[in-house]
N, C-alpha and C positions, 0 to 999 in steps of 0.2 A: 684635173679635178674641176668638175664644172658647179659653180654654186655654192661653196663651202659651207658648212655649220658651225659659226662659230660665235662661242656663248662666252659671255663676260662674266662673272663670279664675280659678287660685289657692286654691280652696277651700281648702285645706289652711292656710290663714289662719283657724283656726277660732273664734277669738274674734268676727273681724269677720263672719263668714259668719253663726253664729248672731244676731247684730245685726241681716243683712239680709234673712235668714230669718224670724226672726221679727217685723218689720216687712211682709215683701211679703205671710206668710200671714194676719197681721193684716187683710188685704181681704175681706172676702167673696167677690169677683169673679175674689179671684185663691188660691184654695182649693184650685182645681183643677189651677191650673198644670202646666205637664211642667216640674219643676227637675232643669238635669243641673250635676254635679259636675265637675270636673276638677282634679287639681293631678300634679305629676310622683315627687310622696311616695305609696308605697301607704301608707304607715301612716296617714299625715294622711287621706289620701282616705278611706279606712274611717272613721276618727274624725268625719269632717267626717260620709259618709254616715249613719251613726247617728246625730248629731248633728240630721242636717235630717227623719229619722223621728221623732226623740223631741219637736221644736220644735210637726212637725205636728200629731201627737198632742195636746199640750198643748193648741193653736188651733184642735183639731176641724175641722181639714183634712186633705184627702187628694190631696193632692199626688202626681202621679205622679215618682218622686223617682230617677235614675240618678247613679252614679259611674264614670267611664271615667276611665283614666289616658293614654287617644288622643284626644288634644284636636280632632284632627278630625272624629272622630265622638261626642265631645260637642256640637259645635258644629252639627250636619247638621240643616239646618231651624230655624235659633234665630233668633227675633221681639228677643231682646237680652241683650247678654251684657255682663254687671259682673265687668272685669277688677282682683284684688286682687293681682296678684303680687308679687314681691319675691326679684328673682335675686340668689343667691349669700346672703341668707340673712343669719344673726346672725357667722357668721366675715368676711363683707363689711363689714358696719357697723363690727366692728372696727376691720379694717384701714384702713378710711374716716377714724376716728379716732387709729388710731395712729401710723399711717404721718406725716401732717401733725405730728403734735405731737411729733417729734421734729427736725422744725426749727421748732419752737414758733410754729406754725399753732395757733389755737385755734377749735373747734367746739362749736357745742350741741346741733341735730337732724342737719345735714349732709344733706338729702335734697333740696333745692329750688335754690339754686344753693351758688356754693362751691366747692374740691376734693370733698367728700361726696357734693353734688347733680349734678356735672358726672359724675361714673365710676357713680355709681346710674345716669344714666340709658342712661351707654356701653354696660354691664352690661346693661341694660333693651332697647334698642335691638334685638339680634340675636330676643331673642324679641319684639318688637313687629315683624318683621317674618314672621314665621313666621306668628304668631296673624292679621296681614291679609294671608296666601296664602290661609290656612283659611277666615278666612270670604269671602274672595274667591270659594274655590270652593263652598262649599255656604250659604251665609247672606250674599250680598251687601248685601240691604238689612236687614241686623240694626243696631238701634238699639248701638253700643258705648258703656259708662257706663265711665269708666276712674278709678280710687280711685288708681291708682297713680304713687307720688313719683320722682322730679321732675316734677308733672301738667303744669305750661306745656311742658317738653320732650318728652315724651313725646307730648301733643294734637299739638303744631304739627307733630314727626317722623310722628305718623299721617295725619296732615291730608291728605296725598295718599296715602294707601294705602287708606283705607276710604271710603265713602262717606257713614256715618253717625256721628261720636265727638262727645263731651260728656265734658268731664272734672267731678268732682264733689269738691268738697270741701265741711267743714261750718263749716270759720272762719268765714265772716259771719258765719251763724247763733249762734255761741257767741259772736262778737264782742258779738253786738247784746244775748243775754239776759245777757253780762257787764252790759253798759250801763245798761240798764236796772236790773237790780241797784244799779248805783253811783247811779242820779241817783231810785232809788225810785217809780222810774215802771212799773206793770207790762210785761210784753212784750206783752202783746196790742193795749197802748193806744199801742204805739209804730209811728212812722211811718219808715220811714228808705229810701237808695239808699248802697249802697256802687258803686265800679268800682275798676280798677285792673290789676293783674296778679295770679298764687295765689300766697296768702301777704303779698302786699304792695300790696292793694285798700285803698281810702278812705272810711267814711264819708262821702258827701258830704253827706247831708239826714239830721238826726236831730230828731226832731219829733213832738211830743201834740197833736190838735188847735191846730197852726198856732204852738202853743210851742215856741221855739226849744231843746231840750234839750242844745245843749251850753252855755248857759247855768247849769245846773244842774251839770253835768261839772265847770265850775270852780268852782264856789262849793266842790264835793266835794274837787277837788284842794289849791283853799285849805287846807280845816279840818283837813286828813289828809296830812302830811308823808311818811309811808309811803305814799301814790302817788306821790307824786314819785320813790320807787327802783323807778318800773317803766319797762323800756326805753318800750315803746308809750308810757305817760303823759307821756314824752320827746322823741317823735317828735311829738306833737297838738301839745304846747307851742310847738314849733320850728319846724312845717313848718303846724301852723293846724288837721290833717283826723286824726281817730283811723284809724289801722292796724287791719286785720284779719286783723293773729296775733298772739299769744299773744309775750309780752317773748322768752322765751328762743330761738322761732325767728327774732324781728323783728333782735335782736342782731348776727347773723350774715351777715346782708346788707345791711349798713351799714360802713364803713371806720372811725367814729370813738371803736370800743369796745371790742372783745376783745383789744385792743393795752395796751389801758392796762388796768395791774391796780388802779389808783386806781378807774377807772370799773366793771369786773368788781364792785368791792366794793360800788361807792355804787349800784348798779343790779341787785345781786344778782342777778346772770347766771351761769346752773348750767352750768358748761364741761364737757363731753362727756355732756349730760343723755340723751341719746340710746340709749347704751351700757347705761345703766343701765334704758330702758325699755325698749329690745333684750332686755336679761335677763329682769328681767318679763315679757315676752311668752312667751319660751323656759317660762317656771315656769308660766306660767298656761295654755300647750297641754297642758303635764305636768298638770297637777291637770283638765284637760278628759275629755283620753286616759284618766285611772287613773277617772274617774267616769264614762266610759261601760264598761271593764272589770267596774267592782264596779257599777253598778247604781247610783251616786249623784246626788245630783239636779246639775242642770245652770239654769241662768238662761236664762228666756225673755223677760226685757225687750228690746222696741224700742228702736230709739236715735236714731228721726227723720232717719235718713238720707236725701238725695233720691233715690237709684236707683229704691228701689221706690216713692214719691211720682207721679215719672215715668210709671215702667211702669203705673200704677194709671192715670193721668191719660188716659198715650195708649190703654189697653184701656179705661176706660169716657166716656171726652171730658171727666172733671171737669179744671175750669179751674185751672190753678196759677202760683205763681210761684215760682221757685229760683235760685240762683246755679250759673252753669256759667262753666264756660271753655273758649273757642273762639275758632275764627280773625279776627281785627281784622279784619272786611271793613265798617270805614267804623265800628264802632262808638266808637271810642275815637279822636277824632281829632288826637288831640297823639300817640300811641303809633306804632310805622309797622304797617303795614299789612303784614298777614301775619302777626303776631306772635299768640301766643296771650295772651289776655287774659280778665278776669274780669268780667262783667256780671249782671244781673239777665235772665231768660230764663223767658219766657210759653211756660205744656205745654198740649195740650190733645191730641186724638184726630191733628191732624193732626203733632203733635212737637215739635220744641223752638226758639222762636222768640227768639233774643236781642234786646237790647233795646238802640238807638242809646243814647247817653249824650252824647255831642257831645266837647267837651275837659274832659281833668281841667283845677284846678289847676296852673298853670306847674311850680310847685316838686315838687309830688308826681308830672307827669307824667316832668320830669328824673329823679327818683331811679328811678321805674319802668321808666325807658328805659338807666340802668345794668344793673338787672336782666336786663332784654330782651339787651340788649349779650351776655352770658352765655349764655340761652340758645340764639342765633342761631348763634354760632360752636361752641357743643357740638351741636348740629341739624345745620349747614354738615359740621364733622368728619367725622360718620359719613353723609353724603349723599354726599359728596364725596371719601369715604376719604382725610382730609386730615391727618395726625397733628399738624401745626405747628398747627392749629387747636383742637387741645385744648388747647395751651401759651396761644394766645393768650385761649381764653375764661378759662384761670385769671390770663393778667396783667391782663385787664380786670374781674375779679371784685373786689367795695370790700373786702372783707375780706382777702382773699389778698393782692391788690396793697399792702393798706396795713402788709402784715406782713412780707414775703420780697420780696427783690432778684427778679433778672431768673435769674442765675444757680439761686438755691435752687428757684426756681418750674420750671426747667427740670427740674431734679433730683429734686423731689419727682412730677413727673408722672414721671419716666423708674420710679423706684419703684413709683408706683402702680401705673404698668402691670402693670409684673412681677410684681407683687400679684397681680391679676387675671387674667393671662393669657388662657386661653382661654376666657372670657367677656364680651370684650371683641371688636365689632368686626375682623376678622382684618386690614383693611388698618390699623387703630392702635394693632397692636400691636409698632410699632415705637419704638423707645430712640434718643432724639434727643440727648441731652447731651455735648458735648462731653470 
């Protein structure tokens, strides 16, 4: 495949664009690339555009590089497209958190499930159905790489609209070079398999030449009392397999923590940490924007993302291996079937090959299958235009459930909606509460 077409969705996400910008130019092979632009901001759009001229340059490539703010005719002819979007924005995330925390609902990221990660992806929904008309009509067999939160909902709502989706995140990966870090073993010398679901996959094999390394993990948690106040270091202890997220997302899709302010303390869990990197991102497009204005310099580090790993792999056949998530067709056989899930996944020229894993763990597959619970019935909701199905994927969420009556839960969804309105689904955006 000589020249690829690949379009970014969301560009105007321009912190992360530069990341994967300059990562995909980082190829040789892919120098040349046609990169098209898209996001529904002209301003962003521009900034993102200048942004992926000034990256080139830097990487002594010459990318043929468009902005369109007609996501169909970005799309026309595209080999793969890496969707970053993010509907409704830093006043969304707010309201994500505020709205709950006044029936003292507590959150940390809110993007993956939850009240937060349930209406991100209601929100997400209407344009995830728009973006597979489009490439239905001009880019059918385009690889879709999809960065965008709530990823398990989001893959599995796509799963029958496109023909090609991979959703990607990088938590194993920071999972495993945390690990390694902890037990002093380099990352290159480590062996491991995570599975699971996004956000809440398993170590299952962590391993140096046939050494068992979570052997080392405890001797580390022994000597160092301050791992013991980390959620995850809570979760290994308990359930036996280290998680792969990060404490403050792990927190929130668990029933038996954000409830108690004893355990918030002893586990120094950042309650609405989210909001506050919501802001940051808001600052850091500001100081992007004012340095492509004046002429100042800009950051061209990689960030080892998979999107462009992929697209590298299937335009010249080098062999890879990545975490993706994708539809449970037999991989994961304690999880059900259909469900989107998180495995290991062999690239090469002919694409993206997941990897059987058989059954997790009993225990880790039950807590995964709370998870799943969530997002089947926010998936079900907007397939089925069902608005009592958004009430019930919040009564069966461990956090939500384990915080608000039946009542509050009904109330606080009738809220959110109205929050959201018309970026919600049109058949849910009806007000159920008695």
């Amino acid at each position: 495949m000589r020249n690829p077409k690949i379009v970014l969705i969301g560009a105007g996400s321009v912190v992360f664009t530069q990341g994967l910008l300059a990562d995909l130019l980082a190829y040789p092979e892919l120098r040349e690339a046609r990169i098209a632009l898209h996001d529904i901001d002209a301003e962003r759009l521009r900034v993102a555009e200048t942004v992926a001229h000034r990256i080139a340059a830097a990487r002594g490539a010459r990318p043929a590089v468009t902005a369109d703010l007609d996501r169909r005719a970005a799309l026309d002819g595209a080999d793969f497209v890496i969707n970053i979007i993010q509907v409704g924005g830093h006043d969304a995330t707010v309201a994500d958190f505020e709205i709950p925390a006044r029936y003292g609902l507590r959150q940390t990221i809110a993007d993956t499930i939850g009240v937060g990660g349930i209406f991100r992806a209601l929100r997400t929904f209407p344009v995830l159905d728009a973006l597979a008309a489009d490439m239905a009509a001009v880019c059918p067999d385009a690889l879709l790489l999809n960065y965008t939160n709530p990823m398990a909902m989001n893959v599995w709502y796509l799963s029958g609209k496109v023909r090609n989706v991979v959703g990607l995140c990088h938590s194993v990966y920071w999972t495993m070079r945390g690990l390694a870090d902890l037990v002093a073993v380099p990352y290159e010398e480590v062996a491991y398999l995570a599975a699971g679901v996004n956000h809440q996959a398993w170590v299952l094999r962590f391993e140096r030449d046939g050494e068992n390394l979570y052997d080392r993990l405890d001797d580390a948690i022994a000597r160092d009392p301050e791992l013991r106040r980390r959620v995850r270091v809570e979760m290994y202890r308990r359930l036996g397999h280290y998680p792969t997220e990060t404490s403050e997302h792990s927190a929130e899709y668990l029933p038996w923590l954000l409830r108690h302010d004893d355990e918030i303390d002893r586990l120094r869990i950042p309650v609405g940490e989210y909001v506050r990197i919501s802001e940051e991102n808001v600052r850091e497009y500001k100081r992007t924007r004012d340095a492509v204005r004046h002429g100042g310099d800009l950051p061209v580090e990689g960030t080892g993302e998979y999107a462009p790993q992929i697209i590298h792999s299937v335009v010249t056949g080098t062999p890879r291996v990545v975490y993706g998530n994708v539809v449970n067709d037999g991989l994961i056989a304690n999880l059900p079937p259909g469900c989107v899930v998180e495995v290991p996944c062999a690239v090469d020229a002919t694409g993206v090959l997941p990897t059987r894993i058989g059954a997790l763990p009993p225990q880790c597959a039950a807590l995964n299958r709370a998870y799943v619970n969530v997002n089947e019935l926010t998936v079900r909701a907007a397939l089925e235009g069902r608005p009592e199905h958004v009430r019930h994927a919040m009564m069966v969420d461990p956090n939500t459930s384990a915080t608000l009556s039946l009542e509050e839960i009904w109330r606080l969804c009738d809220d959110l909606t109205r929050a959201h309105g018309d970026l919600l689904p049109e058949a849910l955006r009806a007000t159920l509460a008695g």
